[in-house]
Every structure is written in C-alpha cells, then in structure tokens.
TORGUKE-173428 format. One record per residue: residue number from 1; x, y, z of N, C-alpha, C in turn. Coordinates in pm, whole numbers. Layout:
   resi    neast   nnorth      nup   caeast   canorth     caup    ceast   cnorth      cup
    NUM        X        Y        Z        X         Y        Z        X        Y        Z
...
! end
This chain:
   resi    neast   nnorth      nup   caeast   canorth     caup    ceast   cnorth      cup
      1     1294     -681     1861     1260      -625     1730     1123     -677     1687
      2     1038     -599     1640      865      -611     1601      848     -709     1708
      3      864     -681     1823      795      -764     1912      687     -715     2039
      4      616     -615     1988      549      -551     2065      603     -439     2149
      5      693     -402     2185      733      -404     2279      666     -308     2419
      6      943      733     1601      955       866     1534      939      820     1423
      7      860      865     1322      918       782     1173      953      909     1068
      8      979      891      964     1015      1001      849      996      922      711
      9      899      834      710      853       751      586      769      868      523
     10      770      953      397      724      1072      309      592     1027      275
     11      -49     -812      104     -179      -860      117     -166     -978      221
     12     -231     -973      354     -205     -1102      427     -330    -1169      461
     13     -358    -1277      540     -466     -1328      567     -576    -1304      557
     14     -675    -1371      588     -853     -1261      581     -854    -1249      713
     15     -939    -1131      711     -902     -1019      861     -765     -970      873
     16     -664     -975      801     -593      -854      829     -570     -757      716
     17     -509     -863      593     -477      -766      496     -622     -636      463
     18     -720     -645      466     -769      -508      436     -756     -392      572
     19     -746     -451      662     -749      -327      793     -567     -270      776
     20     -508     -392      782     -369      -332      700     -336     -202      584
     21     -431     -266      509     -406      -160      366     -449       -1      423
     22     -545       -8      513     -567       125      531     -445      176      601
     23     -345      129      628     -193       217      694     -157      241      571
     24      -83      182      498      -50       210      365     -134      328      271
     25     -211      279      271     -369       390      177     -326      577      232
     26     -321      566      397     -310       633      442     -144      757      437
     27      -65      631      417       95       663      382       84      730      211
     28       12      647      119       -8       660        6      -63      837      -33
     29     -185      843       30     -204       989       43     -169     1109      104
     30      -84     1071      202      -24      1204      263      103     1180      167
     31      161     1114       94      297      1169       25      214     1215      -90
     32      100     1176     -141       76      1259     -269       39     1394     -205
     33      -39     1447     -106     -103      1548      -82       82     1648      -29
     34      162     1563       15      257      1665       29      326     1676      -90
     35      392     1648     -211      399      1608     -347      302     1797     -385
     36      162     1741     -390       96      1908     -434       87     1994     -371
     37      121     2024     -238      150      2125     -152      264     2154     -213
     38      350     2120     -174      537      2143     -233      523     2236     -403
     39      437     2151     -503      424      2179     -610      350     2277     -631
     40      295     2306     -543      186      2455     -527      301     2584     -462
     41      391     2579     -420      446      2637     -336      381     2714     -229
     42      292     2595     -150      214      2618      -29      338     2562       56
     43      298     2660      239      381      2614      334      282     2515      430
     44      328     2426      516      263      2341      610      151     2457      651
     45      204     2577      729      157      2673      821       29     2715      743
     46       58     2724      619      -31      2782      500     -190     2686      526
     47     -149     2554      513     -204      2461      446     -274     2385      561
     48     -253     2393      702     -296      2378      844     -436     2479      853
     49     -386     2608      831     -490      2659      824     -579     2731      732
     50     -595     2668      610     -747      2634      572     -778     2545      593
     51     -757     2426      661     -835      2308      735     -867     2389      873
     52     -845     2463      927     -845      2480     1086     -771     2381     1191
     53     -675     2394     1119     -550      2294     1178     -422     2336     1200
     54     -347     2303     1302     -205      2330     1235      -94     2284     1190
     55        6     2376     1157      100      2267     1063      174     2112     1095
     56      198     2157     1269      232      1998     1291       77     1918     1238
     57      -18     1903     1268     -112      1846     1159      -97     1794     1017
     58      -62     1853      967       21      1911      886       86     1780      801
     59      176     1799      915      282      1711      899      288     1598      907
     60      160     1546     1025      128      1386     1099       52     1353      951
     61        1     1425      847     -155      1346      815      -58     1315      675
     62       47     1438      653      221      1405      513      259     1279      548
     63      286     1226      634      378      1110      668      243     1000      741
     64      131     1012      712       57       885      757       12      894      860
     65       39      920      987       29       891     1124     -151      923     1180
     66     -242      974     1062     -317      1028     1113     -452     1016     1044
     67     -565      923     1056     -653       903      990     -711     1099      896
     68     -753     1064      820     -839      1173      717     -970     1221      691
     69     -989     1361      712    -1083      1375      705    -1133     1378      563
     70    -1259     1363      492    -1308      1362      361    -1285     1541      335
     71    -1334     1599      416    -1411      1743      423    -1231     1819      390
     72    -1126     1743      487    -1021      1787      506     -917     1813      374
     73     -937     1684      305     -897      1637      173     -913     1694      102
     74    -1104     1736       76    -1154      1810      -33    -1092     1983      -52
     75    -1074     2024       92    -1023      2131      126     -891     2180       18
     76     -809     2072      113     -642      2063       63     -629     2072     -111
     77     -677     1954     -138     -711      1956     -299     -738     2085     -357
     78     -857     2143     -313     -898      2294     -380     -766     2393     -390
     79     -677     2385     -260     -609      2498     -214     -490     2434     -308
     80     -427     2330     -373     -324      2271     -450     -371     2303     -571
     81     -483     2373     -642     -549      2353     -728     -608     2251     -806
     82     -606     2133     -733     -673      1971     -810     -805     2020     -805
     83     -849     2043     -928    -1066      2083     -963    -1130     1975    -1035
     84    -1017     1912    -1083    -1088      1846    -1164    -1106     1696    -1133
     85    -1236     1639    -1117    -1331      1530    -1048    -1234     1413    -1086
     86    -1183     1413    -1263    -1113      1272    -1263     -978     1275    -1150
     87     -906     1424    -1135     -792      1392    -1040     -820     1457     -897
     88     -996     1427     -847     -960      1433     -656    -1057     1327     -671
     89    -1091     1273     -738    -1223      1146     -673    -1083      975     -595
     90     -962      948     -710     -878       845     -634     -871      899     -477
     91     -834     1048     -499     -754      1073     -369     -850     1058     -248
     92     -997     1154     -301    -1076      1137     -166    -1108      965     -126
     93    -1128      885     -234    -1151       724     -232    -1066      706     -138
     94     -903      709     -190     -786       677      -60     -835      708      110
     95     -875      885       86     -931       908      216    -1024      826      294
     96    -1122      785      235    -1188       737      246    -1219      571      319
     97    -1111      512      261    -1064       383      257     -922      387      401
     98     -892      475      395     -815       455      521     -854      508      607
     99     -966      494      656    -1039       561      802    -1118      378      833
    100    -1060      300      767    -1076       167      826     -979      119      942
    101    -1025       90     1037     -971        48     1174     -913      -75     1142
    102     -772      -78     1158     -704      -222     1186     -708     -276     1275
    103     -766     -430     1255     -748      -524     1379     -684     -490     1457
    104     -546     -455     1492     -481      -465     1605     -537     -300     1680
    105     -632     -251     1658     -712      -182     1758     -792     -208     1878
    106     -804     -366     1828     -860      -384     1965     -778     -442     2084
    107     -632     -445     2051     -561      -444     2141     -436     -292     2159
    108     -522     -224     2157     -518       -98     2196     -472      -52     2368
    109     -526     -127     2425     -454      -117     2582     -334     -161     2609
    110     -312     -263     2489     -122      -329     2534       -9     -299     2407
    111      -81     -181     2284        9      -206     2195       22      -56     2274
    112      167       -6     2191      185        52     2218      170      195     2061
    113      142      301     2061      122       404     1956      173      372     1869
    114      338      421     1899      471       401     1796      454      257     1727
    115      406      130     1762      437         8     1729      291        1     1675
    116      202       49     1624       59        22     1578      141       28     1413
    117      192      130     1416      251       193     1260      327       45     1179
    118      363      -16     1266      465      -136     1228      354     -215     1201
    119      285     -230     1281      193      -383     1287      160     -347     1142
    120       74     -195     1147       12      -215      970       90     -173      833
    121      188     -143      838      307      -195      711      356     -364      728
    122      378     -404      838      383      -536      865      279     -643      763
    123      167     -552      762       80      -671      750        2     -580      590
    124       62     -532      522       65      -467      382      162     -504      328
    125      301     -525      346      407      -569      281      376     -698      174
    126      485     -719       81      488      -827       34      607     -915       44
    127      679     -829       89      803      -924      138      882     -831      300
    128      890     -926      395      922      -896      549     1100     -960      519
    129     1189     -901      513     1278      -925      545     1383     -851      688
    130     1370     -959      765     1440      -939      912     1566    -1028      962
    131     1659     -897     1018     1775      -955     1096     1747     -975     1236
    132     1733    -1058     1330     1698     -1102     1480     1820    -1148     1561
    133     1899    -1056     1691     1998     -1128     1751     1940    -1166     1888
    134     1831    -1085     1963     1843     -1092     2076     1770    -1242     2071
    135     1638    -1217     2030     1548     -1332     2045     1458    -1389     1875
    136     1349    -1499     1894     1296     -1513     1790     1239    -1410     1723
    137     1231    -1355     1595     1114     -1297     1503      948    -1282     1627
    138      917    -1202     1630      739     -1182     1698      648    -1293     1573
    139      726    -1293     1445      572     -1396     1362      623    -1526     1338
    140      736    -1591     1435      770     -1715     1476      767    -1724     1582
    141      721    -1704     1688      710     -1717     1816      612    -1867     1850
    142      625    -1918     1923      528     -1994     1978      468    -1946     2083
    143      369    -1952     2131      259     -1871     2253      342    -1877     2366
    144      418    -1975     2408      493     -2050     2539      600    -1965     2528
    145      706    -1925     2424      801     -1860     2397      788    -1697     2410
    146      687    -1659     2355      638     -1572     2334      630    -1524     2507
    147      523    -1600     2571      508     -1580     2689      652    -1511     2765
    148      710    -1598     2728      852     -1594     2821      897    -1495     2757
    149      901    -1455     2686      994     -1281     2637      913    -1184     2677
    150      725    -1177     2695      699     -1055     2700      735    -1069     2858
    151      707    -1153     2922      710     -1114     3055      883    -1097     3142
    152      958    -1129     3034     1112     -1082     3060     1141     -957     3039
    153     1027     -889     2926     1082      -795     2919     1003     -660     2988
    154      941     -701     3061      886      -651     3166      927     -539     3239
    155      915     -417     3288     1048      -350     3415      945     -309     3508
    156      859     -371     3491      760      -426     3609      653     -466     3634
    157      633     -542     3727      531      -709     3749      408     -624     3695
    158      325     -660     3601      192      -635     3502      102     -816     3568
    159      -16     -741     3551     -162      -842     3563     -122     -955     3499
    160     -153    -1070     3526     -116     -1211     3441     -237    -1173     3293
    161     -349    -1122     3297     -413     -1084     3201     -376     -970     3098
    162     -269     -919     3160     -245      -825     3031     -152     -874     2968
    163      -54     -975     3048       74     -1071     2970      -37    -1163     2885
    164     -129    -1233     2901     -207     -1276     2839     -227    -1223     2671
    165     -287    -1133     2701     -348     -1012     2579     -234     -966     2485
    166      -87     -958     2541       42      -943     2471       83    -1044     2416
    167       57    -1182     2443       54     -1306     2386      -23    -1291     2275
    168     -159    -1274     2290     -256     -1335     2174     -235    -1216     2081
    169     -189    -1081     2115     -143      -978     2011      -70    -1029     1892
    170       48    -1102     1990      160     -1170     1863      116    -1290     1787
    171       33    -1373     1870      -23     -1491     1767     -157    -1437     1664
    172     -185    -1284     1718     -285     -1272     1573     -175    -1175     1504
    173     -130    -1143     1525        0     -1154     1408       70    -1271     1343
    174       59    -1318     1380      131     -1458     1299       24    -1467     1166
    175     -105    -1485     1223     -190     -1539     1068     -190    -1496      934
    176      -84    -1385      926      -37     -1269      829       93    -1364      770
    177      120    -1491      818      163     -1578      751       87    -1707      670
    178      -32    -1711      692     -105     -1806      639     -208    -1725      497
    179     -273    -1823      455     -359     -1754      361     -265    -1782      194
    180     -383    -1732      101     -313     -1721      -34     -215    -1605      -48
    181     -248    -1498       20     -179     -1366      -50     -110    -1337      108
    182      -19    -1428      158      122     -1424      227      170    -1394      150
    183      285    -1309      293      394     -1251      227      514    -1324      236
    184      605    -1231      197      727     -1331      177      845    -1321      253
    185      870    -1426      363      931     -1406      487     1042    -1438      483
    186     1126    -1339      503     1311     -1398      509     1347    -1366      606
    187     1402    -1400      700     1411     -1405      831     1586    -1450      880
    188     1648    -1384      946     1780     -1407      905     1818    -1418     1117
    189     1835    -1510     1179     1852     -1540     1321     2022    -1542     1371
    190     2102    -1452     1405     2169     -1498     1467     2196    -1595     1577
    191     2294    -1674     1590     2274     -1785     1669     2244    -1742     1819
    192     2291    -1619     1821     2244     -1602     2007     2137    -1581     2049
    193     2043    -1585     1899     1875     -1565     1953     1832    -1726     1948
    194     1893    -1805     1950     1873     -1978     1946     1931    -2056     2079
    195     2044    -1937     2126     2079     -2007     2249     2046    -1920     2353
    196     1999    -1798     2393     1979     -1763     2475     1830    -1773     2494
    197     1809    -1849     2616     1694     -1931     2663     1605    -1789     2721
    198     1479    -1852     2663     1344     -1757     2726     1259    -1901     2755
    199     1208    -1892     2906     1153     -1994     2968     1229    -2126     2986
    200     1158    -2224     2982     1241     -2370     3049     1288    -2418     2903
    201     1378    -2526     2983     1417     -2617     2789     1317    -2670     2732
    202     1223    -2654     2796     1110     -2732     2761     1027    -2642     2602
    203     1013    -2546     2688      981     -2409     2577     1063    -2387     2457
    204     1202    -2372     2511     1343     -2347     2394     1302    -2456     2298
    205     1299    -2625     2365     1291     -2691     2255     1177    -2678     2139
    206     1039    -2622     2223      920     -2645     2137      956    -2545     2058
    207     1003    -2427     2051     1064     -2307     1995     1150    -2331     1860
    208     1256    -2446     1872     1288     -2480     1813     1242    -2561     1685
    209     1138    -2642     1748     1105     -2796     1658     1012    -2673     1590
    210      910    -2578     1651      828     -2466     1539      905    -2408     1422
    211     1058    -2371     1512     1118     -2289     1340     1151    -2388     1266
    212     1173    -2503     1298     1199     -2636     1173     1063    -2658     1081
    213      973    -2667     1167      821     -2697     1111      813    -2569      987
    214      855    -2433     1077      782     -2304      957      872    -2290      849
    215     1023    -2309      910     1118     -2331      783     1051    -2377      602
    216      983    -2525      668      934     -2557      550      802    -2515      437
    217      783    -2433      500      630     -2295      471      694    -2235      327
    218      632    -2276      199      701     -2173       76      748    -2063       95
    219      647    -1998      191      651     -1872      182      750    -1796      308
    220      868    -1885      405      931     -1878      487     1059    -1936      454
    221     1177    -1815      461     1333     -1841      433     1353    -1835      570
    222     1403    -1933      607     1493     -1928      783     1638    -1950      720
    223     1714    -1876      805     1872     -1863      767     1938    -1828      939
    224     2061    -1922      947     2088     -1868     1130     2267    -1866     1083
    225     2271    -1742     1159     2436     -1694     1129     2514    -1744     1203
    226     2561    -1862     1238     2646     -1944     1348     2754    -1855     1362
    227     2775    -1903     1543     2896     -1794     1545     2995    -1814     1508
    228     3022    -1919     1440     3166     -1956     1398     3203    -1875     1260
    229     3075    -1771     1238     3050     -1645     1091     3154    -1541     1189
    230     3171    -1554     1305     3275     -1423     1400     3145    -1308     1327
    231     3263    -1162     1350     3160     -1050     1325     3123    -1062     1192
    232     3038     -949     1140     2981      -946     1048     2909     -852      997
    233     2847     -760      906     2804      -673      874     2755     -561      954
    234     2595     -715      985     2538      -642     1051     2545     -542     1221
    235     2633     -450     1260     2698      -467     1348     2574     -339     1444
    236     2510     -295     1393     2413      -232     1418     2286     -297     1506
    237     2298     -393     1454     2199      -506     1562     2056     -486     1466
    238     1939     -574     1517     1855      -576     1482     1777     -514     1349
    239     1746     -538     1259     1636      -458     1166     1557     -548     1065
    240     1448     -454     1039     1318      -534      908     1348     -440      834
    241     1333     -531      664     1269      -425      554     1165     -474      468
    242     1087     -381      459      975      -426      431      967     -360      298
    243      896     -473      208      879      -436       80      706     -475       42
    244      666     -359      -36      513      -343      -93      483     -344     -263
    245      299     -420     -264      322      -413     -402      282     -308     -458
    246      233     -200     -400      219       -47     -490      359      -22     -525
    247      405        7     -626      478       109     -667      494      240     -615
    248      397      322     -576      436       407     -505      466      427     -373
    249      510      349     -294      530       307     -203      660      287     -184
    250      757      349      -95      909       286     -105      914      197        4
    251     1029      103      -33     1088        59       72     1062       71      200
    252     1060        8      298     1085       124      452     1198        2      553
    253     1270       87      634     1345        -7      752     1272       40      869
    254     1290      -68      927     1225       -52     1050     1315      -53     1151
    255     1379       59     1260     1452        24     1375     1364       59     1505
    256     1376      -42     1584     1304       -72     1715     1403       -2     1793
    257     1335       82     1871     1395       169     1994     1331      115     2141
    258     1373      140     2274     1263       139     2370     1166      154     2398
    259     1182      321     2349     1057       357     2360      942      430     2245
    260     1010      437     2101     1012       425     2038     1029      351     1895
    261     1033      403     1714     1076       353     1658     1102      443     1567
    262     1211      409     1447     1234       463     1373     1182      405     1227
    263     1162      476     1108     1099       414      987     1163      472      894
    264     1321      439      804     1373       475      699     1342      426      597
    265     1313      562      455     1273       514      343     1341      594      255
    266     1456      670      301     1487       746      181     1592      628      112
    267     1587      675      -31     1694       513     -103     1802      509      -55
    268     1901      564      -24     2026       581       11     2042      465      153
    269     1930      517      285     1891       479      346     1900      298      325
    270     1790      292      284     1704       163      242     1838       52      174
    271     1908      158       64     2003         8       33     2120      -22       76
    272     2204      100      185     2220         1      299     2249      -80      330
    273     2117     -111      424     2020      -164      443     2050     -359      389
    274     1964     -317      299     1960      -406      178     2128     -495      162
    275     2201     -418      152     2299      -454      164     2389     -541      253
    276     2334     -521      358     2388      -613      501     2292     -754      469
    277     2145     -695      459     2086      -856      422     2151     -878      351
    278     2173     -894      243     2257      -985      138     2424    -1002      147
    279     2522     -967      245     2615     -1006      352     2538    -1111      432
    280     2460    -1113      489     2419     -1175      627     2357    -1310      550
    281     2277    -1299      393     2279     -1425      310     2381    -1499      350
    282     2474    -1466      261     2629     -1466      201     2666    -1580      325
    283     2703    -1521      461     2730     -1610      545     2657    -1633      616
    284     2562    -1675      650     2445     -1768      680     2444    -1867      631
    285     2431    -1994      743     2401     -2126      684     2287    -2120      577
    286     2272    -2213      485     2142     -2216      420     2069    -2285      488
    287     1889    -2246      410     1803     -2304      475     1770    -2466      532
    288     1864    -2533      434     1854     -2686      463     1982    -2683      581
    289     2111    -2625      612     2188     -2610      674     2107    -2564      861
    290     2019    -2490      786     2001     -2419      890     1874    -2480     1015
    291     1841    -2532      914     1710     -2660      948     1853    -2772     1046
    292     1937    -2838      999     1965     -2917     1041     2033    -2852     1184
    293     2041    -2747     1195     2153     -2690     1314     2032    -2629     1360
    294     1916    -2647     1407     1835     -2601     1468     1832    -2748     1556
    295     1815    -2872     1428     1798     -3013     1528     1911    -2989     1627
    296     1997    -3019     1589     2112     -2994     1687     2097    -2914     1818
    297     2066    -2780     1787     2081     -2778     1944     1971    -2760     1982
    298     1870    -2795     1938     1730     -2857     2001     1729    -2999     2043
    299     1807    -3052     1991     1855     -3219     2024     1707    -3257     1991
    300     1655    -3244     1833     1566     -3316     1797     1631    -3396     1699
    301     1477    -3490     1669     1500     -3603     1565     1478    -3527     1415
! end
C-alpha cells in the first residue's frame, strides 16, 4: 500500500508541498469546470469539441488526471457562459498553477502513471490516515527496509540501479514528514507487518528502533493491532484516507491494486471508510502501548 509499487475522485516540506498542490489545483478545477458543464446542460461530447478534443478528454481533465491548457479553459468557460473577468480569472489562475511539475517527475522511469496521482494528494493532504498489514507504511520505511520490499516485490530480476532509484523515490517521500506545514500522520500497523521479515534481522530490527524513534514526531500517531485483537473490521485489507485543507476538496480513499489504483470520494464511500479507522483505534494498542511492543519484538532497550 502507497508503496510505489482507475480513480473516480469528481502543505508538506519545501520542495514538495508546492509541486504537490498542483495535483490538487488540478482536481480543484476539473470538478468546478464539470459542476458548469452539468449546469449548462452541455454533454462531455459537446464540450470535447470546441476544444478540438474528445470527450474521454473530457473526462481525464473532470477528474484531474490531465495537466490544462490556458487557451483550453478560456474556451470551456465561454461555452458554460462564465464572461465575466471576476468569475474566469481564479479559474484560469488554477489552470495556470497546475501545469507545475511535481518532484516526483523526475522519477518518472520507476514510478509508475496510476501511482504519480497518489504521490501528489499524498503530499497536499493535511492529514494521511493509513491501515498497513502486509508491510511498513512507504513514509516509515528505512532505506535498508525499503530496499528489501522493493526488490521482493519484484516478478523479475531489474538493474541494481533502478532498485536504487525506487529506494530514493520513497525516502524523498518521507521529507513530506518534516518541515513546519507537516501533515498529520496516523498510521495504524497490523502486527503481521512487524513480524513478517523483509531482509535480515538486522534490517527488521533497524526498522523497528525507526518506528519507535518516528512514533515520537508530534506530528506521527503509530498504533499496531496485536493479534491477540483476532479479526477485526478492517477485513478488506489495506487502505489511506487522506484529508485536505481546501474545503472544496473531499475526502479521498486510496485502494492499491497491482496494477492499478482506485480513489474513493463519494461520502457514503469515504465514511465507511472512516469508520473502520476508528474500530481499528478502538482496538489498537495505544501509542505508548504500541511503542513498548515494538521494543519487544525488536528486543530493544
């Protein structure tokens, strides 16, 4: 889960949070521009072509997926009837502002399409709340740990340099935990992502003594669901929800597929959702609980 490895969605460090915002910016204006299409009683097909586009176009630029043209915008606007300068100058600005390239473009050869979309709500959010069974969180990883999952999860032998480059992907993700305007990390580990070993004990342990260290980060809730919790809510396995500070902006879940991902935001959806986190609270050790049962089977001091 968010670990590198379809959607229907309608501030962190320096160097990320602004290349970030342009995913969001970008999400932000295709739900308003579909919002005045709808309200115009224009169709996609309609509205594709007076851009010289078509409606799947359409559809990618409604739901985000697709940087903006200025020329394209100004278009759309005219054809919704927006004339007037005080209500298209925000929107073209938005346009404008999200044709900024996010950092994780320049690892463009090892991310994968579907997972670019994550990295930049990832790193716009204000609060990351995630359930993890298989393995650690991708923005607790240690480089050594890290190592050992991308190259497990492998389904076949890759350049030691591109396992490399999949490493330093996830540790410049991490810095989206540091800074003033971090977000706010709740992080919820079932115990089988604590005992099932990626690399030597050597790794597991350093793995360990890190989530004790980040535990104590203000801005980091660690919580681990011992199995002695038996089943439990979450029976679905894995998910993030990510929460933003625009207001117009909903919710979104994030489910990790193979080869894909999925991105739910309708409310119904979302609380859920919401709902299993706060089950998976409920019985979860607490954070001082959870700190101490990390020593344990890290067999630290």
């Amino acid at each position: 889960m968010a670990a590198e490895p379809a959607q229907n969605v309608s501030g962190g460090a320096k160097g990320v949070g602004s290349s970030s915002g342009s995913m969001v910016r970008r999400i932000l204006l295709g739900s308003q521009l579909r919002r005045l299409r709808e309200a115009r009683g224009v169709t996609r097909e309609a509205a594709g072509y007076s851009i010289r586009a078509s409606e799947s176009k359409i559809s990618r630029m409604e739901l985000g997926r697709v940087s903006f043209k200025a020329r394209d915008v100004e278009d759309l606007l005219t054809l919704y009837g927006v004339t007037d300068d005080s209500e298209r100058e925000p929107l073209l600005a938005l346009a404008r502002d999200s044709s900024i390239a996010g950092w994780w473009h320049n690892y463009s050869d090892v991310l994968p399409g579907w997972f670019q979309t994550y990295v930049g709500l990832e790193g716009a959010a204000s609060h990351i709340c995630t359930y993890e069974v298989q393995f650690v969180h991708g923005l607790l990883q240690t480089g050594d740990y890290a190592h050992a999952v991308v190259t497990a999860g492998m389904r076949a032998p890759i350049p030691d340099e591109e396992i490399e480059r999949r490493v330093a992907l996830r540790l410049e993700r991490q810095k989206l935990l540091l800074g003033e305007s971090a977000p706010q990390l709740l992080c919820i580990l079932d115990e089988a992502a604590l005992r099932r070993p990626f690399g030597s004990a050597e790794v597991m342990a350093g793995q360990l003594a890190h989530l004790v260290e980040l535990s104590e980060r203000p801005n980091v809730t660690l919580q681990v669901v011992p199995f002695e919790s038996g089943g439990h809510a979450a029976e679905s396995g894995a998910f993030t929800l990510l929460r933003f500070p625009e207001s117009d902006l909903s919710d979104i879940v994030y489910l990790e597929q193979l080869t894909s991902a999925l991105y739910l935001d309708k409310r119904d959806d979302v609380g859920q959702y919401d709902k299993v986190l706060e089950r998976l609270e409920a019985i979860a050790l607490t954070p001082e609980q959870t700190r101490d049962h990390l020593r344990k089977i890290g067999q630290l001091r």
